[in-house]
C-alpha positions in Angstrom: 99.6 99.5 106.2 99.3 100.3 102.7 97.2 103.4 103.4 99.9 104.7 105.3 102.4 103.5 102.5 100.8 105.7 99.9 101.3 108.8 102.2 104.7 108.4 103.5 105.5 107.8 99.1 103.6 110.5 98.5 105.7 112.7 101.2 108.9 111.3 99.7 107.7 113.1 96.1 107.6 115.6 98.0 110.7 115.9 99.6 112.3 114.6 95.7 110.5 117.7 93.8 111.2 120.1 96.4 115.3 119.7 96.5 116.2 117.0 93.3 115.3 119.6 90.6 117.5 122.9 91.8 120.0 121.0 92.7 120.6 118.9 89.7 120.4 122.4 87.8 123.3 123.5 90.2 125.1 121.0 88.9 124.5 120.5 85.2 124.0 124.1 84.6 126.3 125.8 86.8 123.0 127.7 87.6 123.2 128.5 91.9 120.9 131.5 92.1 117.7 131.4 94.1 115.7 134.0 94.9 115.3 134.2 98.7 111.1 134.1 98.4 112.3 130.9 96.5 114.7 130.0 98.9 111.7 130.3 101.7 109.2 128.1 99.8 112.2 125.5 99.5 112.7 125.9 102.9 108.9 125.5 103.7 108.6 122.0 102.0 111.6 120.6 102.7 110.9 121.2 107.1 107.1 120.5 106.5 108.1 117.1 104.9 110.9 116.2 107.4 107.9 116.6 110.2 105.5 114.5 108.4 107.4 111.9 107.4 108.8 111.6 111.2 105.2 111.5 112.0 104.2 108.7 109.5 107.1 106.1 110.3 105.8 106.7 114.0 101.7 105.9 112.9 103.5 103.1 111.1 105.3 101.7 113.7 102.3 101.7 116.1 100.4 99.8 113.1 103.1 96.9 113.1 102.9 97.5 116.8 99.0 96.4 116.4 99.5 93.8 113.8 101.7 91.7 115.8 101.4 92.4 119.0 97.4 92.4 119.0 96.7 90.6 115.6 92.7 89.7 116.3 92.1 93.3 117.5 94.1 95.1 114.6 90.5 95.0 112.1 88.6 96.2 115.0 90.9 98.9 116.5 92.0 100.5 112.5 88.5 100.1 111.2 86.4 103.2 110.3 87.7 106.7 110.1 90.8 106.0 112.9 93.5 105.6 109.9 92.4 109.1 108.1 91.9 110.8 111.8 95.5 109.2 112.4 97.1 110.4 109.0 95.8 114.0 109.6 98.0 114.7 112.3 101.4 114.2 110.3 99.8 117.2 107.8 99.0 119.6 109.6 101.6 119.5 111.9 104.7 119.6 109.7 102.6 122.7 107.5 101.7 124.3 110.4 105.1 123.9 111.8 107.2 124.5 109.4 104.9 127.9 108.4 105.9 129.1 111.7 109.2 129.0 110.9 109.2 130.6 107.8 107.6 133.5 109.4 110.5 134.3 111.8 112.3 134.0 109.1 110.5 136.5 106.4 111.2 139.2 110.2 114.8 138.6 109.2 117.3 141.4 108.2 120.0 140.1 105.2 122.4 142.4 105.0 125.5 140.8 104.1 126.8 138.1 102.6 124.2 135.6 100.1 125.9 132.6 99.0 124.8 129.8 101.2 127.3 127.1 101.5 124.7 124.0 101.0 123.2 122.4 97.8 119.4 123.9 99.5 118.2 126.0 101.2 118.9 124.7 105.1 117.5 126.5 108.1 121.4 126.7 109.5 123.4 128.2 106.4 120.2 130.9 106.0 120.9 131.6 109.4 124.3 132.5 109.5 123.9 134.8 106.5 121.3 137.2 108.9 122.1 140.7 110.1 119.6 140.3 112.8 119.4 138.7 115.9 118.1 134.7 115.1 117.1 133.9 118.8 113.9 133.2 118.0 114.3 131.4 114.5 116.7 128.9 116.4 114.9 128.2 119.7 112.0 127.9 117.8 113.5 125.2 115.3 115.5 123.3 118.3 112.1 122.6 120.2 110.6 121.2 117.3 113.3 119.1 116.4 113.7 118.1 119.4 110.7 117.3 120.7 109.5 115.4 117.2 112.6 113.6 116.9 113.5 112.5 120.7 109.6 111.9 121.5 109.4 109.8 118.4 112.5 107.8 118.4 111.2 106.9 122.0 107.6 105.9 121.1 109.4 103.7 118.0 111.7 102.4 120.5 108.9 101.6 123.2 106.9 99.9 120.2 109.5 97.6 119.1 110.4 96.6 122.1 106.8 95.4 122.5 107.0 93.9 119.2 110.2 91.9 119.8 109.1 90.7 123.1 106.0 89.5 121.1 107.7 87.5 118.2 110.3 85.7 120.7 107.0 84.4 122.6 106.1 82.8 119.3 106.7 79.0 119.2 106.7 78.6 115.7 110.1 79.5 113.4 108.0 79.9 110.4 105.7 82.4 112.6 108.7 84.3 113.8 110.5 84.8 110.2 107.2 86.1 109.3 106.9 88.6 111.9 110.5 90.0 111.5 109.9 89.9 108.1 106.9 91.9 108.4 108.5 94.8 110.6 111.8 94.3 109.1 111.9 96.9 106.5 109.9 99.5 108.7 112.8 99.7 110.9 115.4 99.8 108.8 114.3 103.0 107.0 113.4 104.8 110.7 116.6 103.5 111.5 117.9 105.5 108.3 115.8 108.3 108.5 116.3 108.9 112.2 120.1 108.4 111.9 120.3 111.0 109.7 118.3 113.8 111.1 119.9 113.1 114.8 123.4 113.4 113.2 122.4 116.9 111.3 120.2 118.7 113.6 120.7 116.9 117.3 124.2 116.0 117.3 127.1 118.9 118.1 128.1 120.4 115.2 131.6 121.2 116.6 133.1 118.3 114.4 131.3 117.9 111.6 132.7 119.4 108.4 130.3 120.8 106.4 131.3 118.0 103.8 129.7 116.1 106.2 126.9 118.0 106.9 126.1 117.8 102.6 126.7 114.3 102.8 124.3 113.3 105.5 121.4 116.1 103.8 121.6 114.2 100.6 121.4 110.8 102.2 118.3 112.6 103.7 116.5 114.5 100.9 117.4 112.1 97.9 118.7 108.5 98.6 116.1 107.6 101.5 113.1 108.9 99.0 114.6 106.8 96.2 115.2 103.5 98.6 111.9 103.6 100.2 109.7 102.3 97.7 112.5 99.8 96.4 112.7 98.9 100.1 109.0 98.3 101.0 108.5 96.8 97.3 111.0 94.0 97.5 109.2 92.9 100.9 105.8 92.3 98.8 105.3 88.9 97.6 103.5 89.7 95.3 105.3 92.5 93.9 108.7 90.6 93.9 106.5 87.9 91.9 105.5 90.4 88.9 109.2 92.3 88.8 110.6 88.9 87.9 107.8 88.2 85.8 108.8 91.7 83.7 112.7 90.5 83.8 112.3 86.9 82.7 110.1 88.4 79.5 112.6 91.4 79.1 115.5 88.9 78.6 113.5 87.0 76.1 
């Protein structure tokens, strides 16, 4: 679990380095010009990350999947290489992905207007500001989100079902507390994350204001990175343990 922890906080960096930093200079600074070779690269890491981490809460909910529903096998079954073999799969297919966008987009034509109405740089405002036909950039980007998001919100759904079915079979109380405990905090930022990504990119866009639209990206690229390690974190023992150790000697 932790293994997998240390990538999907190391994919939330990402996400925070890659959007936090120009957008904090749009507002402090007044400073809103990108150049669009800039724009791309923010456009690169922002959809490679937004695959991976799909990826990794899916690996993650199989692993709770495992650890509850088939505790004495879990050692046997994530021993070896299979975590590493597992964790590759997120990588390479958010970079490859998303670098398959990005080079519909460089056969682009922008003639026109070049103020994008977003905070970053989105696949959906970039669009709209092209002279040339998009077809291919959009198809494209709506099979990939659709087939990582729906596929995985299935598989997560399918797993937790399992897993729920498996905690209610357990006599004990103490057993069962432990066991939503354990998966608690997993589904609550897939639940999040999901959410999110369903409303933006899945969801008709007839009704959404683009107020909206901003609102749910920053909920996306800068509050779920922030809350995921304070959410995980408070669900450790032993880290709650040492946090109140550090604010019972900061009040003295």
């Amino acid at each position: 679990m932790y293994f997998f922890l240390s990538h999907l906080s190391l994919c939330d960096i990402l996400i925070s380095t890659n959007v936090t930093p120009n957008t904090l200079q749009v507002i402090l600074r007044g400073e809103s010009v990108i150049s669009f070779s800039n724009c791309l690269t923010q456009l690169y890491f922002f959809g490679a990350s937004a695959i991976i981490e799909c990826c990794l809460l899916t690996i993650m909910s199989y692993d709770r999947y495992l650890a509850i529903c088939n505790p004495l096998l879990y050692n046997s079954i994530m021993k070896h290489n299979l975590p590493r073999y597992l964790i590759l799969w997120p990588w390479l297919a958010g970079l490859l992905l998303a670098m398959i966008t990005n080079i519909l987009l460089f056969e682009l034509y922008f003639c026109g207007p070049n103020i994008i109405n977003h905070f970053f740089c989105d696949i959906a405002p970039l669009l709209e500001l092209s002279c040339s036909d998009t077809s291919a950039v959009e198809i494209h980007a709506s099979i990939v989100v659709t087939v990582m998001v729906i596929s995985q919100v299935l598989f997560v759904i399918a797993t937790y079902i399992c897993i729920f079915y498996s905690i209610l079979n357990i006599s004990s109380n103490i057993g069962r507390q432990k066991a939503f405990s354990t998966c608690s905090s997993h589904l609550g930022v897939v639940s999040t994350y999901y959410g999110t990504l369903i409303a933006l990119y899945l969801a008709p866009s007839r009704g959404h204001s683009l107020t909206l639209n901003k609102v749910l990206s920053l909920l996306n690229t800068v509050v779920t990175p922030l809350f995921n390690p304070i959410i995980y974190s408070l669900r450790n023992k032993e880290i709650r343990i040492e946090t109140v150790k550090l604010l019972s000697k900061g009040k003295k």
